[in-house]
N, C-alpha and C positions, 0 to 999 in steps of 0.2 A: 504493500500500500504506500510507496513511493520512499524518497529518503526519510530514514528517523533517526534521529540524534542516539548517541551511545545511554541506557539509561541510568538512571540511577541508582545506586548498588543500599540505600538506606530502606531498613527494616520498620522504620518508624511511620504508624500509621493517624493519617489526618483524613479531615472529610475533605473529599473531591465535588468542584460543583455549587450549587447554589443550595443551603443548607436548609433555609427560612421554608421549604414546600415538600411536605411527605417526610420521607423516611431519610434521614441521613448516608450517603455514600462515603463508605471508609475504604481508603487503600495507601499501600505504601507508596514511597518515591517512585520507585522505580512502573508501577503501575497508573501513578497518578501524573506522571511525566509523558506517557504512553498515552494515555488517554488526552493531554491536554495537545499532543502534537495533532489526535486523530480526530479533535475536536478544530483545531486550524484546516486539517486536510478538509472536514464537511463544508467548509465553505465555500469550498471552491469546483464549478461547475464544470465535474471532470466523473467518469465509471466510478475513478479510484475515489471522490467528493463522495458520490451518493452508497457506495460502501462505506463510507466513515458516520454518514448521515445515520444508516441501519443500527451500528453501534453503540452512537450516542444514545440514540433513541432507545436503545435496548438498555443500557445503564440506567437512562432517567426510567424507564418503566418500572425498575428494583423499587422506585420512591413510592410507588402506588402503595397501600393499605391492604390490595389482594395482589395475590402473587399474581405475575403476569401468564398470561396460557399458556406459553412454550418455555416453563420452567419446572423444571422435576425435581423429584430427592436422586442423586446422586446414588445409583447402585451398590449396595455394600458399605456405605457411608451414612450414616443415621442424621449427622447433623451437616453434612453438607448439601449443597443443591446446584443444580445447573440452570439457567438460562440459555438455550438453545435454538440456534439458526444456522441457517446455510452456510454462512460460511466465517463463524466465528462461535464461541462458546465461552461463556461467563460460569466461573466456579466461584461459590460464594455461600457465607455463612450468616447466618440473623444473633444480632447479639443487641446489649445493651451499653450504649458508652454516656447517654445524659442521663440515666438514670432514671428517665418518666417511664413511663406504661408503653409507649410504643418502641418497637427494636427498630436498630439499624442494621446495615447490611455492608459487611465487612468484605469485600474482593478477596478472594485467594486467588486467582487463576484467570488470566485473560488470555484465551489461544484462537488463533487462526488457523482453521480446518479447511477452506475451500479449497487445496489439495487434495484429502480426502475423498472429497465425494467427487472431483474430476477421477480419482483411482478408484473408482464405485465401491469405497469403503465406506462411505457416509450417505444417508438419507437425502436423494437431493430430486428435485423436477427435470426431467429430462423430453426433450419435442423429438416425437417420433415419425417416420415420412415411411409410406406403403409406396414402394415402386414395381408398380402391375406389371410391365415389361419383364422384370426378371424373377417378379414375383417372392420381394425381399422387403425384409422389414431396417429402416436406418433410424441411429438414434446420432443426433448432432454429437457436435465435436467435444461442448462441453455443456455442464448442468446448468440449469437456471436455480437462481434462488429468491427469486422472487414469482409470481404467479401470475400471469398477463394474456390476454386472448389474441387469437391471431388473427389474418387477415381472414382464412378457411372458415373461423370458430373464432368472429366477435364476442362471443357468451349472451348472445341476444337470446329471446325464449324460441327462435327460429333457430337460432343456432348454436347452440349451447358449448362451451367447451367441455369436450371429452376425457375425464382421467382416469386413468386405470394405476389399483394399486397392487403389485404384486406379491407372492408369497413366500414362503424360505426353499432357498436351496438353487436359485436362480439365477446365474448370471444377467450383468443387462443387457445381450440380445439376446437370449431366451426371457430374459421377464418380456420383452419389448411383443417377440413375436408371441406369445402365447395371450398378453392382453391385449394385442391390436385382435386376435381371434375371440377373442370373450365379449369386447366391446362390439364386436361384431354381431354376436349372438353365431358365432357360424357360418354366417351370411356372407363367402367371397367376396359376393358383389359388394356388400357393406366396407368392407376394407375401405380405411381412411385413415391419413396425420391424423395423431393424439399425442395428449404429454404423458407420462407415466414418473408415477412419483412412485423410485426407484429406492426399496427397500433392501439394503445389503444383510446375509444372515452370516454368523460363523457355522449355523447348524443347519445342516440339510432337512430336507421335508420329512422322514419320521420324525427327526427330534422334533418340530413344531408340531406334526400331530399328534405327537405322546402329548404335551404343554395340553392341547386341547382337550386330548380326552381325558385327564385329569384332573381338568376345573372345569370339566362340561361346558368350555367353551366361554370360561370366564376370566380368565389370565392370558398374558403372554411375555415373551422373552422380556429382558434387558433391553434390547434391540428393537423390539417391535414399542417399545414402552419412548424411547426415545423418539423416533419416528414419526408415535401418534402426536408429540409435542408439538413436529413441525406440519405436519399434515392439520390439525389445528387452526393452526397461525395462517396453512394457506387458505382456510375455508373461509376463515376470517376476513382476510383478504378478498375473496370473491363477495364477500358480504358487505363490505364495505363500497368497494366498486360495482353494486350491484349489480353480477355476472348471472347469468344463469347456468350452472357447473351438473353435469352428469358424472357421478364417479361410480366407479367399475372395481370392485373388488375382488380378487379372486383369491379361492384355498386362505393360508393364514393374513394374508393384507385385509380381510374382515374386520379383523380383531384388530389392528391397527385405525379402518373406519371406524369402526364403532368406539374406540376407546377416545376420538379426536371428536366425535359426537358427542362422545358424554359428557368430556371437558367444555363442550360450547353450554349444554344443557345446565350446566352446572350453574352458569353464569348467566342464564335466562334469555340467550343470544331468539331471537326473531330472525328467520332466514328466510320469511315472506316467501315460500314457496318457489324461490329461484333453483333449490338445489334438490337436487334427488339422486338415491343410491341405488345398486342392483348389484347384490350378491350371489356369486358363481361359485358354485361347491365350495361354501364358507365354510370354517372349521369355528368360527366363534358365534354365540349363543345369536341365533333370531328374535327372539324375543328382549332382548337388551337392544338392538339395532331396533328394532321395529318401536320400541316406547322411546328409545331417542331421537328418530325420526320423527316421530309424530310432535314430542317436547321442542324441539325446533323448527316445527311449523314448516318442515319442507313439505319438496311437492309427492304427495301420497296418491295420487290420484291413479300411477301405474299399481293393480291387483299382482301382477307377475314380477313382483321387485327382485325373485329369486328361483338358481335353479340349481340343482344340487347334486350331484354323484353319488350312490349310495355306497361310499366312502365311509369307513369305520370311524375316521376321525368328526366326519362329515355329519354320521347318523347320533355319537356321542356330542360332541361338543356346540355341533350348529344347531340340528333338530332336540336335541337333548333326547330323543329316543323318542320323537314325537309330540313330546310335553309342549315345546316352544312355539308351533304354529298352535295347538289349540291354546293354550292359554293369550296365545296372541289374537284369536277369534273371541273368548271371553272379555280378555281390554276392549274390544270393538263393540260389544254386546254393552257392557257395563259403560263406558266413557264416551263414547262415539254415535251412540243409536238411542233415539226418541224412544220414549215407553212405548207410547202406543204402537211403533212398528218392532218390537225388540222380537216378538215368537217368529215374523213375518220373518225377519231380517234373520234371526238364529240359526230357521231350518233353511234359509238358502246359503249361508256360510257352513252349514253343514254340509249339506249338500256340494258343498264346490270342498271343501275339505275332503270329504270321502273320496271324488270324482278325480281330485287331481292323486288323490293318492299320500296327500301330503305325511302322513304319519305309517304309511304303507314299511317301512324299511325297520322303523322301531316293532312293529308287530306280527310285521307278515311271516316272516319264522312260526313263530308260534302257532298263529291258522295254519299257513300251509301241513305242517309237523302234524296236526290234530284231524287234517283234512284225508289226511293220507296220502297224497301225492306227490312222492317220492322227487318225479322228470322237474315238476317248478321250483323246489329246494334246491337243488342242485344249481338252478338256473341262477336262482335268488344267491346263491352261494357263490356263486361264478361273478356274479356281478359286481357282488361288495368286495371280492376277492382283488378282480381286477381295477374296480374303481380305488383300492386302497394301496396300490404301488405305486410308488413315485413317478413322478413323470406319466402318469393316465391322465392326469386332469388338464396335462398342458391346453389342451386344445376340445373346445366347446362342443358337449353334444344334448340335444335337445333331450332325449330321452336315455335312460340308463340301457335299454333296449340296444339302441344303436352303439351305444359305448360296449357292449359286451361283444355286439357285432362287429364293429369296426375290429375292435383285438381277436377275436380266431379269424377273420379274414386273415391280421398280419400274421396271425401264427401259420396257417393254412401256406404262404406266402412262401414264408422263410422256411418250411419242412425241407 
């Protein structure tokens, strides 16, 4: 971020800043010499200006009373916390140095990461181009860190910008090409530029579907926890520019949506129906997505927000074994529907629940087992079997049917 003076080597901590508003900012020489150069550099109408711009603004947020949205507890670290963005990270602790009631916020750590997420080691927005000629998915040269609509995808409600967020275990051209196919629904012809906000994992897709199916789809990594911080801030940002944002989630990037959901929910953010999600064989709970969706006033108005692979992690932690779509038709019965149409309205969410099958995967074992018919168990066995090895989900299929079909084709293939 251009020349910076040698800094300074004193451990002695003062407040940085204008003290008289919020929470006081505490840091030592050598960070507060840093800050005061990157506070000169924002003035000045240059890339490297409006990255210093980000920074500042990110310090002065610490002064606020609640914490700011894209800051966490620090993994492993009880009383420290991070402030997190694209391309810098504030390490920092809450203490008291006036002695009133309200804490101030002491600096341990100011680092620049936006190398990182150029090395797809960090969480960052990347613009993805479909070129039908070769039939190749490209992702530009480097990440964006801030969230802006294109010429393609204004974010108008005609045209919404497209995000897909992907899952563990993924490089980013395979996260690229497998959500440009999710966003698609399948649909070749659908093929289009989208950004993808590029989740890096250390753990491949079991370790995230153990994560899942042992908090039933209510936890997730380190990694994915950071991520939701900045996925947050970008929704935020659509919300502010008032975008209208289609985001695509597929496998563990769910539980990354939904955790930057909850965070907006928390804070009683209005998103005036610009924004709507569609989760693709999610491994984190439906039912926490669907009452966060609805608590942010997005756009609910698509029935089909979800489709699912009858995936072990898939039937555990997203469906909960079926629990998650019905109790998400009882929120709709209870909070969403007039008395007087509640029996009217009940028996045709029944009816569309049985019809689609939605809880089919949490119970069908058991009918079929009882039924006696040995050839659809097997089937039903074949399908969760294959929809639960890595790499099945890459690529979008409309019915579990066809996904069982499409793999003994390739088996059939390669004999």
């Amino acid at each position: 971020m251009g020349q910076m003076q040698p800094l300074q080597s004193t451990n002695a901590l003062q407040a940085w800043g204008n003290t008289g508003n919020g929470r006081a900012i505490f840091a030592n020489g050598a960070h507060r010499q840093l800050l005061d150069q990157v506070l000169q550099l924002s003035r000045k109408p240059s890339s490297e200006g409006f990255y210093a711009q980000q920074l500042i603004r990110g310090v002065n947020s610490l002064r606020a009373s609640a914490a700011p949205l894209n800051s966490m507890l620090k993994p492993r670290h009880p009383t420290r916390r991070l402030l997190v963005a694209g391309h810098f990270e504030i390490e920092y602790e809450l203490n008291n140095y006036y002695g009133d009631c309200q804490t101030d916020i002491e600096i341990v750590d100011i680092r620049f990461i936006g190398k990182e997420a150029e090395k797809e080691q960090r969480p960052a927005l990347w613009r993805v181009k479909y070129d039908a000629e070769i039939d190749e998915w490209k992702t530009d040269r480097l990440p964006r860190y801030n969230l802006q609509p294109t010429k393609a995808q204004p974010g108008s409600k005609e045209k919404p910008l497209k995000i897909g967020i992907n899952g563990n275990g993924l490089t980013l051209e395979k996260a690229a090409k497998a959500l440009g196919d999710h966003i698609a629904r399948g649909n070749k012809k659908k093929y289009g530029d989208y950004q993808l906000f590029y989740v890096p994992s250390s753990g491949g897709a079991l370790a995230g579907d153990w994560v899942a199916i042992k908090s039933l789809g209510l936890q997730g990594t380190d990694e994915q926890r950071l991520a939701s911080r900045l996925l947050a801030l970008h929704m935020y940002e659509a919300h502010r520019q008032k975008l209208h944002v289609e985001w695509t989630a597929h496998s563990h990037g769910s539980w990354v949506l939904t955790e930057a959901m909850r965070q907006l929910a928390q804070r009683k953010i209005d998103l005036q129906q610009r924004q709507k999600i569609f989760f693709s064989d999610a491994t984190a709970s439906h039912l926490v997505a669907d009452r966060s969706r609805h608590a942010l006033n997005m756009d609910t108005s698509d029935s089909s927000w979800h489709n699912t692979a009858p995936g072990v992690a898939q039937m555990i932690g997203g469906l909960q074994l079926g629990t998650a779509p019905a109790r998400s038709l009882v929120d709709d019965l209870r909070h969403r529907t007039d008395k007087n149409e509640r029996l009217e309205v009940g028996l045709g969410l029944a009816w569309d629940f049985l019809n689609r099958g939605m809880f089919a995967y949490g119970v069908a074992s058991v009918i079929i087992a009882a039924a006696g018919i040995p050839t659809s168990l097997a089937m039903l066995g074949a399908g969760v079997a294959i929809a639960s090895l890595p790499g099945a989900k890459s690529k979008y299929y409309t019915t579990p049917g066809r996904q069982l079909g499409a793999w003994l084709s390739r088996f059939r293939r390669n004999r």
